[in-house]
N, CA and C atoms as a LAMMPS dump frame, in Angstrom:
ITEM: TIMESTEP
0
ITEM: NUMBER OF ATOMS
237
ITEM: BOX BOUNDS ff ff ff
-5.0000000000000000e+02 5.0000000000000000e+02
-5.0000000000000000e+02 5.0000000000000000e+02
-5.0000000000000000e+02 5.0000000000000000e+02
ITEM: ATOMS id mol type element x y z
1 1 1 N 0.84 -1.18 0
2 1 2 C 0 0 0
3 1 3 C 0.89 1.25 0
4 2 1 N 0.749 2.132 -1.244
5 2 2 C 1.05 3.231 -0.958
6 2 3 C 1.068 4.36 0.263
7 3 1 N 1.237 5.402 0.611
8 3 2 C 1.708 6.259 1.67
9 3 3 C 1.276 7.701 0.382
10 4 1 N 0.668 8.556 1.218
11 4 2 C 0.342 9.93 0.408
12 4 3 C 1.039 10.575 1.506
13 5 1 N 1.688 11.723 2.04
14 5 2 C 1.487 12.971 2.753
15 5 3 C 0.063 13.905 2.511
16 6 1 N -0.659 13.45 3.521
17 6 2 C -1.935 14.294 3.655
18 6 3 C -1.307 15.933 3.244
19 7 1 N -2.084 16.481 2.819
20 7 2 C -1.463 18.253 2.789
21 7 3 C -2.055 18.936 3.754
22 8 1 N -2.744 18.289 4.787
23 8 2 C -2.945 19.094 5.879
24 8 3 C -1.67 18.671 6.761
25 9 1 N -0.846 17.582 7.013
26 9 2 C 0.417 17.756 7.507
27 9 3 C 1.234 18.638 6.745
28 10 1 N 1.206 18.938 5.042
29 10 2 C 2.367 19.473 4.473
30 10 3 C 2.108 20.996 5.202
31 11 1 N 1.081 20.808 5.096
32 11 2 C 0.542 22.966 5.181
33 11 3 C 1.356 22.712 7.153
34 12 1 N 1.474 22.205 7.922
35 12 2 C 1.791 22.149 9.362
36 12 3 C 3.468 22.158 8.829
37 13 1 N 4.044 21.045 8.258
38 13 2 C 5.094 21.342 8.217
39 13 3 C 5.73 22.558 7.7
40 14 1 N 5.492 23.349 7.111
41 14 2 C 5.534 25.105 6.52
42 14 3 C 5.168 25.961 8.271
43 15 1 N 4.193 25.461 8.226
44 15 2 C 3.864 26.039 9.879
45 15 3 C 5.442 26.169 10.62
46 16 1 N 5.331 25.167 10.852
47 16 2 C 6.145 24.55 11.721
48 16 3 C 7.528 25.114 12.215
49 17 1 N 8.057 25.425 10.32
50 17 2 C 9.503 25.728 9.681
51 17 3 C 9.725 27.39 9.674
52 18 1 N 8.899 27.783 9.78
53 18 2 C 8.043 29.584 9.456
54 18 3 C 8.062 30.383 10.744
55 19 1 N 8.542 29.503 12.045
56 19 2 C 7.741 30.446 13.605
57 19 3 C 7.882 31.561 13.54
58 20 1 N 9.357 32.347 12.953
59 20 2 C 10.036 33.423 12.727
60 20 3 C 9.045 34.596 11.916
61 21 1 N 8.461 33.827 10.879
62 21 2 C 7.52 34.851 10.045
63 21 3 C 8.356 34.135 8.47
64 22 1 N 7.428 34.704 7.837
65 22 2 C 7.631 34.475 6.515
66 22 3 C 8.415 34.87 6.203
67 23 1 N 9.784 33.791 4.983
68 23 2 C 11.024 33.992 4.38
69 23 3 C 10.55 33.377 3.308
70 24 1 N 10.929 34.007 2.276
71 24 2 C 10.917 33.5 0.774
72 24 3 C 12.542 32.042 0.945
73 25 1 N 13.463 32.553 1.311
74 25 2 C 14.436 31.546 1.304
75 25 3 C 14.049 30.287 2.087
76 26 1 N 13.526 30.603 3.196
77 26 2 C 13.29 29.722 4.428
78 26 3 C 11.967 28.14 3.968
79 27 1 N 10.95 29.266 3.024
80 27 2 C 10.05 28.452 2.586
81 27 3 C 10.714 27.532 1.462
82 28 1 N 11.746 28.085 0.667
83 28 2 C 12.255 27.217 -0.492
84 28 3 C 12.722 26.221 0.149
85 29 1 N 13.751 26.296 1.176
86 29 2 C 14.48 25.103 2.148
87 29 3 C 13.442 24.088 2.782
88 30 1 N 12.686 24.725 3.555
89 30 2 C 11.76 23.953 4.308
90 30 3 C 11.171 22.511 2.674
91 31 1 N 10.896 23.515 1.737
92 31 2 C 9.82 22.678 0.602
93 31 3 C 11.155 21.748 0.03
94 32 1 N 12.077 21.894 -0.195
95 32 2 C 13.527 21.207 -0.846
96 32 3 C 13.56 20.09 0.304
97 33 1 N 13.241 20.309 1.771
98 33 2 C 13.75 18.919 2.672
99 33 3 C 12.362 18.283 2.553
100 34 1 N 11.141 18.54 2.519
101 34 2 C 10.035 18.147 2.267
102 34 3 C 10.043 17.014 0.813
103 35 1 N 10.279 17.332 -0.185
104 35 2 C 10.384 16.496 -1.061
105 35 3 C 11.659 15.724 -0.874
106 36 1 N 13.41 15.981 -0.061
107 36 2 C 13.993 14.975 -0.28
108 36 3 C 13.3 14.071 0.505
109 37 1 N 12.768 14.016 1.605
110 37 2 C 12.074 13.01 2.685
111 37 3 C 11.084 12.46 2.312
112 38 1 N 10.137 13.462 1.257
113 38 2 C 9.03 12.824 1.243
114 38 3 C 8.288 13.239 -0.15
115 39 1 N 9.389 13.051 -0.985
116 39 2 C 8.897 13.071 -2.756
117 39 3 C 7.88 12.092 -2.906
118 40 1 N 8.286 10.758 -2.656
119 40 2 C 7.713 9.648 -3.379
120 40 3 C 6.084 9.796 -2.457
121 41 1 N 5.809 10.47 -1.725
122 41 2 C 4.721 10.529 -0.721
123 41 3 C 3.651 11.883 -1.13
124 42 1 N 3.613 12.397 -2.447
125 42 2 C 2.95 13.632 -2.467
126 42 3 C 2.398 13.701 -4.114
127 43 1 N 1.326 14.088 -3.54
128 43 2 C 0.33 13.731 -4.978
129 43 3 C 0.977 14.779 -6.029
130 44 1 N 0.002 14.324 -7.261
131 44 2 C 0.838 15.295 -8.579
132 44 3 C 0.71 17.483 -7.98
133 45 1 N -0.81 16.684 -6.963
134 45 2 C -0.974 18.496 -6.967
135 45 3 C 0.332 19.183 -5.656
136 46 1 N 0.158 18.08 -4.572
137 46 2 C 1.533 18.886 -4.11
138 46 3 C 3.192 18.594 -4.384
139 47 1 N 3.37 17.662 -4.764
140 47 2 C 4.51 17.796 -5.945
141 47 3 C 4.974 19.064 -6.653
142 48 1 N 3.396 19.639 -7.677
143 48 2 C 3.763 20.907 -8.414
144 48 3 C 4.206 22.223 -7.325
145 49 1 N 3.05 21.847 -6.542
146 49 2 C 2.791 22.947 -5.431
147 49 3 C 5.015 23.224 -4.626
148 50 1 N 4.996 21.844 -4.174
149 50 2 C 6.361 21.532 -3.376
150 50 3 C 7.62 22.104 -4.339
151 51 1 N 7.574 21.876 -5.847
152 51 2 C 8.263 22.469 -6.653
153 51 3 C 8.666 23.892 -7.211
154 52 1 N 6.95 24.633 -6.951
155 52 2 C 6.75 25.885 -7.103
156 52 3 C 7.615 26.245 -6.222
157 53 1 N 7.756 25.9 -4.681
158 53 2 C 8.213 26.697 -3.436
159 53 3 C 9.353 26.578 -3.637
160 54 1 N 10.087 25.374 -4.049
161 54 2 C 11.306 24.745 -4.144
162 54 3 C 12.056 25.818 -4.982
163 55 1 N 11.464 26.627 -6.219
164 55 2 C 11.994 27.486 -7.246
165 55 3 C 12.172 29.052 -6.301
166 56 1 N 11.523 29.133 -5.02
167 56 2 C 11.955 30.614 -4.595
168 56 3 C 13.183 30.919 -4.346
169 57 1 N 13.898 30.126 -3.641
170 57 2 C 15.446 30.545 -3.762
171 57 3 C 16.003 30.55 -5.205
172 58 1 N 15.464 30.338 -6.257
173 58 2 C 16.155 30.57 -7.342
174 58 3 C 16.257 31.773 -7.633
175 59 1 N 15.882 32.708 -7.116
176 59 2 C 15.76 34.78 -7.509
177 59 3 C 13.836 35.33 -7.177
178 60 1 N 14.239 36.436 -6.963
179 60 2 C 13.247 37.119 -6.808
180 60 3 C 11.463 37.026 -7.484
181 61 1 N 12.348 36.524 -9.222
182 61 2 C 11.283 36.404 -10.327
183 61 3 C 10.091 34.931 -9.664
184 62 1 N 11.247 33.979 -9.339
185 62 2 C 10.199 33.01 -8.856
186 62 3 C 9.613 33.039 -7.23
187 63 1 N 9.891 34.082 -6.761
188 63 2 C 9.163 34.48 -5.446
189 63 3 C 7.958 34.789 -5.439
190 64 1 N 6.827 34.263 -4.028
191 64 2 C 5.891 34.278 -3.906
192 64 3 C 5.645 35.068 -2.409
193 65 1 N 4.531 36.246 -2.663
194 65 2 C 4.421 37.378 -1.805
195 65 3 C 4.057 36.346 -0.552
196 66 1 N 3.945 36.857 0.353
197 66 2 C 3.464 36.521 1.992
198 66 3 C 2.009 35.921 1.717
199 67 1 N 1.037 37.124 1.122
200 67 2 C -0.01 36.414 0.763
201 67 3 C -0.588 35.616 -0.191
202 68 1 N 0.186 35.353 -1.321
203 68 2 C 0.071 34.586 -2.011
204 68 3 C 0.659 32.906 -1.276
205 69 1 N 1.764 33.124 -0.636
206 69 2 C 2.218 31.438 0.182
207 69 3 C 0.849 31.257 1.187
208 70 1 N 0.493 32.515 1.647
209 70 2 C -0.781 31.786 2.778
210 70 3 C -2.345 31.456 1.762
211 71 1 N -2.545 31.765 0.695
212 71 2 C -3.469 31.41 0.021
213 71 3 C -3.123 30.039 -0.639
214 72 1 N -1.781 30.084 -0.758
215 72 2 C -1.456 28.141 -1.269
216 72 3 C -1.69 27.495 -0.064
217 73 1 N -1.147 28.229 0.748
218 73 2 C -1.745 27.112 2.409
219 73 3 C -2.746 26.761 2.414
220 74 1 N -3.762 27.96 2.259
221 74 2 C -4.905 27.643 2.511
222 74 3 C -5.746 26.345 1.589
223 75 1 N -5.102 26.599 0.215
224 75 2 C -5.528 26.063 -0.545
225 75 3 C -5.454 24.601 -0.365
226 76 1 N -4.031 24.121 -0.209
227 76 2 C -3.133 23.023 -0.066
228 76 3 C -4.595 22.044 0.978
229 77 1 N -4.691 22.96 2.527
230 77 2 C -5.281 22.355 3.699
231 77 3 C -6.259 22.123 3.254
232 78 1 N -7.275 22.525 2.098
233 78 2 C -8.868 22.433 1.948
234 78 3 C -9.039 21.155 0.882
235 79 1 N -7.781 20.939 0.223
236 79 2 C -7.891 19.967 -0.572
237 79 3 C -7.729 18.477 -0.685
């Protein structure tokens, strides 16, 4: 039997990694140890989602505002 990561744990683990307040770098790291641990465990939608975050430390262009990461949260938890 397969293993999913529910995305109401993924959206906790962001919680979790974040106490400080929102970092564009901090969220890329947190989402980069998230998939090495737990790639094979995350559906196609948080995969894309885990990848999107994964691209913020790449520069500014692929950065996502404060409220745009808490509307993927939100999104992530409802789904």
């Amino acid at each position: 039997m397969e293993m999913t990561l529910a995305p109401d744990e993924l959206a906790v683990m962001f919680e979790r990694g974040l106490v400080g307040g929102f970092d564009p770098t901090q969220v890329s790291r947190i989402a980069t140890r998230i998939y090495l641990q737990h790639g094979l465990e995350l559906t196609p939608k948080t995969d894309g989602l885990i990848l999107t975050l994964m691209a913020m430390e790449e520069g500014p262009e692929f950065e996502l505002s404060e409220t745009e990461f808490v509307s993927l949260m939100e999104e992530v938890k409802t789904s």
